[in-house]
C-alpha positions as CSV (number, residue, x, y, z in Angstrom):
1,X,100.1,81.0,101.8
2,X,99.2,83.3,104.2
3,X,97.9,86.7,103.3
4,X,100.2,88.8,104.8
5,X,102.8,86.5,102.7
6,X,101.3,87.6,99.6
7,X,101.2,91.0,100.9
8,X,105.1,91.2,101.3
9,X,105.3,89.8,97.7
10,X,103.1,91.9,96.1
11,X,104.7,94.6,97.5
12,X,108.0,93.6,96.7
13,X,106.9,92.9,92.9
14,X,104.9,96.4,92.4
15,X,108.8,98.4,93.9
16,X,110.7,96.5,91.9
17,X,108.6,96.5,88.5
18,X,106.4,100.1,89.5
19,X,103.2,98.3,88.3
20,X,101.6,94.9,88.1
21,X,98.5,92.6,86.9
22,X,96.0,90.5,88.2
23,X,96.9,87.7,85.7
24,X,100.8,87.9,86.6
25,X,100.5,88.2,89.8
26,X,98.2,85.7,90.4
27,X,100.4,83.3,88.2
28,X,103.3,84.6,90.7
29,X,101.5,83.4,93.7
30,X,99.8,80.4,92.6
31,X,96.3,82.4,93.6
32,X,93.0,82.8,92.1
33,X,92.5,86.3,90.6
34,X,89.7,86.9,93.1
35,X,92.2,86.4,95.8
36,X,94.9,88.7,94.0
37,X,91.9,91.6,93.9
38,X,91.1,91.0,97.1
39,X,94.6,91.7,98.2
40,X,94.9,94.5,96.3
41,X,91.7,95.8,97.9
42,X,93.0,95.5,101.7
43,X,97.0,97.1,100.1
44,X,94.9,100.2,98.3
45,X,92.8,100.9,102.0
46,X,95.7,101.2,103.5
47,X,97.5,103.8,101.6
48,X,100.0,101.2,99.9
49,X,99.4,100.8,96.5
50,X,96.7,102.5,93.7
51,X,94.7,99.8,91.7
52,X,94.2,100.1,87.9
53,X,92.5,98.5,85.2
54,X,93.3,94.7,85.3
55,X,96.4,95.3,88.3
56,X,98.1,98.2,90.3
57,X,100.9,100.3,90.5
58,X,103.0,101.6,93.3
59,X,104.2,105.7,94.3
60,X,107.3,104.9,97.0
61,X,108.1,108.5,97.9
62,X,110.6,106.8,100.4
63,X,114.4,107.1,99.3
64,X,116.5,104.1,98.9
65,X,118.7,104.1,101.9
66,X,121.7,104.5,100.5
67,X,120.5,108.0,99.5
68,X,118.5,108.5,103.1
69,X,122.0,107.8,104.7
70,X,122.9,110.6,103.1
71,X,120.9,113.5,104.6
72,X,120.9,115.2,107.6
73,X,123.7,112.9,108.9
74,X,125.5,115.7,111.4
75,X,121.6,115.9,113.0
76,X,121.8,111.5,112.8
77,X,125.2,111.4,114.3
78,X,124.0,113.8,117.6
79,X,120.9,111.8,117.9
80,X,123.0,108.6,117.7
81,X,125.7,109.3,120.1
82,X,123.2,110.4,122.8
83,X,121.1,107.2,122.0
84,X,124.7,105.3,122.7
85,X,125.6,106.7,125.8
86,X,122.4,105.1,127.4
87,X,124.0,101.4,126.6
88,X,125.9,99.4,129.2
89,X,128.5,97.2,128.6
90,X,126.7,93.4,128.7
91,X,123.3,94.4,127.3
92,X,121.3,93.9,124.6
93,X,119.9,96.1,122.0
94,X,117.8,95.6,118.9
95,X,118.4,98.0,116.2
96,X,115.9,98.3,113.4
97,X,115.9,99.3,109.8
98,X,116.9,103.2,110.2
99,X,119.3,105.4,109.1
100,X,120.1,106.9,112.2
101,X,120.0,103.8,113.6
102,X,122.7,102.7,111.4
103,X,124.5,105.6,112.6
104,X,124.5,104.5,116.1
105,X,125.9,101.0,115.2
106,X,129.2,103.3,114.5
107,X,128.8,104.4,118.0
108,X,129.1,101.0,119.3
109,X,132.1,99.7,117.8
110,X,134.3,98.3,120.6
111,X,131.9,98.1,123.3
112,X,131.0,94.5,124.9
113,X,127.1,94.1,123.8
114,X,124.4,92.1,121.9
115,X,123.5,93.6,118.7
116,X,120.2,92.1,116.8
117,X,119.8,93.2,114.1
118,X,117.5,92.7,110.4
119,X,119.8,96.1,109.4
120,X,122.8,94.9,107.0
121,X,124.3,98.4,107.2
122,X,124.7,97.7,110.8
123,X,125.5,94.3,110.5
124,X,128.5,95.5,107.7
125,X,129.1,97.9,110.4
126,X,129.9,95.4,113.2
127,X,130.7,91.8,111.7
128,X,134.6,92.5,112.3
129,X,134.0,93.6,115.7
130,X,134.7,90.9,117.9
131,X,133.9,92.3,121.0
132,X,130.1,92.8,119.7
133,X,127.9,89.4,119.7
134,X,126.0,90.3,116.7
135,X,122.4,88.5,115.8
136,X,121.1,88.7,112.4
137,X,117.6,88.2,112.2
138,X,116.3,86.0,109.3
139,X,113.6,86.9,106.6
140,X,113.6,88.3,102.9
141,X,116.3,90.8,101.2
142,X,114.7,93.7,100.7
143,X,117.7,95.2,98.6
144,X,116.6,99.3,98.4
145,X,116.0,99.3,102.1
146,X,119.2,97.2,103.6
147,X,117.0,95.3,105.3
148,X,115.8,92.0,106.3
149,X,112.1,91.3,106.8
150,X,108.8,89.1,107.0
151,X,107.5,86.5,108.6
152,X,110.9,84.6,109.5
153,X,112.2,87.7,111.3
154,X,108.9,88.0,113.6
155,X,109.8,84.2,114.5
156,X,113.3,84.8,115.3
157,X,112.1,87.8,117.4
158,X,110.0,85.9,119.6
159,X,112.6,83.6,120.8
160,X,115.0,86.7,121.9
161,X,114.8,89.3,124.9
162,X,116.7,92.8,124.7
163,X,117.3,95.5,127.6
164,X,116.7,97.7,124.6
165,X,115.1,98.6,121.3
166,X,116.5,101.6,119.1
167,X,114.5,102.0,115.7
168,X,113.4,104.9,113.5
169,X,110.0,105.9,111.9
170,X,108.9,107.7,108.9
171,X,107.1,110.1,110.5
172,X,105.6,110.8,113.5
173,X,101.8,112.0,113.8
174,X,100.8,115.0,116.0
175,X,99.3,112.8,118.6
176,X,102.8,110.9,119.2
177,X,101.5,108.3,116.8
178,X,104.8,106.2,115.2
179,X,104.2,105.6,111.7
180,X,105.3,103.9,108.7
181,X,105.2,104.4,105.0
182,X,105.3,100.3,104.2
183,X,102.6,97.7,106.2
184,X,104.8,94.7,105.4
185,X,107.7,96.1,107.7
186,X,105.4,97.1,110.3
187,X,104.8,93.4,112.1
188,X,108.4,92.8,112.9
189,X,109.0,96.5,114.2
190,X,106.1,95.5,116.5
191,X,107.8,92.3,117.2
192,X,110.8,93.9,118.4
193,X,109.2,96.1,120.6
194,X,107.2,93.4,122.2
195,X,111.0,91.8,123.1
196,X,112.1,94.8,124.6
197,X,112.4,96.5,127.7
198,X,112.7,99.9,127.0
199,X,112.1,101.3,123.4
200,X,113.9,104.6,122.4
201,X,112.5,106.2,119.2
202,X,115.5,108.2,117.1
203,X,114.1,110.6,115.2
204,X,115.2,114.0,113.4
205,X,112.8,116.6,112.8
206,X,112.7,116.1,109.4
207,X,110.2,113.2,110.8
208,X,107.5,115.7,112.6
209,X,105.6,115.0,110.8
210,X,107.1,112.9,108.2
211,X,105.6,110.5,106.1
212,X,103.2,107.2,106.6
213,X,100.4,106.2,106.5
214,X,100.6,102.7,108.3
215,X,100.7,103.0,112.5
216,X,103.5,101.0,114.1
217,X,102.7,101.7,118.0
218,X,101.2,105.0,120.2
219,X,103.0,106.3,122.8
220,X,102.5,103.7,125.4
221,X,104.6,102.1,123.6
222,X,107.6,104.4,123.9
223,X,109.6,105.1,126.4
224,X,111.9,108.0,124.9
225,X,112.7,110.3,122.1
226,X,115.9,111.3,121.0
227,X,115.4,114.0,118.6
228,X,116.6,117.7,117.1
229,X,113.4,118.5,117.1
230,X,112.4,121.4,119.7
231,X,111.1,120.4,122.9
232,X,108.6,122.7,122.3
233,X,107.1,121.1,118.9
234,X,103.4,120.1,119.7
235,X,104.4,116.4,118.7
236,X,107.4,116.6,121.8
237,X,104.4,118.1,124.1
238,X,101.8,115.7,123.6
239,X,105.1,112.7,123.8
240,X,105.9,114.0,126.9
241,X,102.3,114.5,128.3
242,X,101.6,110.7,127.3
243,X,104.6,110.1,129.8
244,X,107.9,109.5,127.0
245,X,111.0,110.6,127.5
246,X,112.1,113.7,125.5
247,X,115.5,114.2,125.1
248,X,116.5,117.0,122.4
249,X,120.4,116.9,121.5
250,X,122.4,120.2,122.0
251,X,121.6,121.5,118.6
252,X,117.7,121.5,119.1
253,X,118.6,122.9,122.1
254,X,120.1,125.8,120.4
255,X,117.6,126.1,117.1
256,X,114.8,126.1,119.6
């Protein structure tokens, strides 16, 4: 098994349980205990887990999305419907694991589009909509999140081409640096952008600077922002000097 296989396992084991050990997990995986620490070494460097005697625990300050669907959804819906207006009838467009993303799929209802997808709120959103030819990407269930993910998703991702890529972020570093809280969902957010022309990031202010610890892209990689953050904030400067997009919706427009 790969290691970023076990990764993604041992991740999934220390949300769903809060805490783990060596000896189970290694059982779990079929590994040697050296390999398990080893793991645990690389998933403590980069911010994910906290090792303890004989295993590790987890801290996921991230709400489930059911309750991040929640907040600041009048902000979501503005950012959405302006990230909607930018589709055409006949293209494609990748929407990742986000809330506000999932608020967009409500957008689309009706229109004549390709919608990938590894969301299952946006694919609940859009399976009775015949006029959308919807794509659910393969991978593992990753219940709190609504969310498919892992290795088979990257594969299905390199086989598919979209005029557009929509996804969220955690947080978003001063720099314009895309982050996220989790490394296991960060390869197939990479993935999508690689099959992508045009990546729009959708992000509310609440996000600037958010949370994460784990880099998705830079912003090279971007080509807007849709966001109710002020076009002023030092993170929608330094965006826009690095040659993205900014679009603010009209309520940033009138807070800043």
């Amino acid at each position: 098994m790969l290691a970023e296989q076990r990764h993604q396992i041992i991740l999934r084991s220390l949300r769903s349980g809060g805490t783990a050990s060596v000896t189970d997990l290694a059982e779990q995986l079929d590994a040697s205990a050296a390999t398990i620490r080893r793991d645990l070494l690389k998933l403590e460097a980069d911010g994910l887990i906290t090792r303890v005697h004989g295993g590790a625990v987890i801290e996921n300050d991230q709400p489930p999305f059911n309750e991040a669907a929640e907040a600041q959804v009048e902000e979501k819906d503005a950012i959405a419907a302006r990230a909607a207006a930018l589709v055409e009838d006949g293209q494609s467009v990748i929407l990742d694991s986000g809330t506000t993303v999932h608020r967009m799929a409500l957008q689309l209802r009706g229109r004549r589009i390709t919608v990938i997808t590894n969301n299952l709120a946006v694919y609940d959103e859009l399976i009775a909509d015949e006029n959308v030819d919807l794509m659910l990407l393969g991978g593992m269930v990753v219940r709190e999140a609504r969310m498919l993910d892992g290795f088979m998703a990257e594969d299905n991702l390199r086989q598919v081409h979209a005029d557009w890529l929509f996804m969220g972020a955690c947080g978003l570093r001063p720099g314009g640096q895309v982050m996220d809280t989790t490394v296991a969902e960060v390869p197939a957010r990479r993935a999508m952008i690689a099959a992508s022309d045009k990546v729009v990031l959708l992000a509310d202010k609440t996000k600037f600077p958010g949370t994460g610890m784990v880099k998705i892209c830079g912003p090279e990689d971007l080509d807007m922002i849709i966001t109710d953050a002020s076009e002023d904030d030092a993170t929608c400067v330094a965006l826009r000097e690095a040659g993205v997009r900014v679009a603010a919706t009209a309520s940033a427009t009138i807070d800043g």
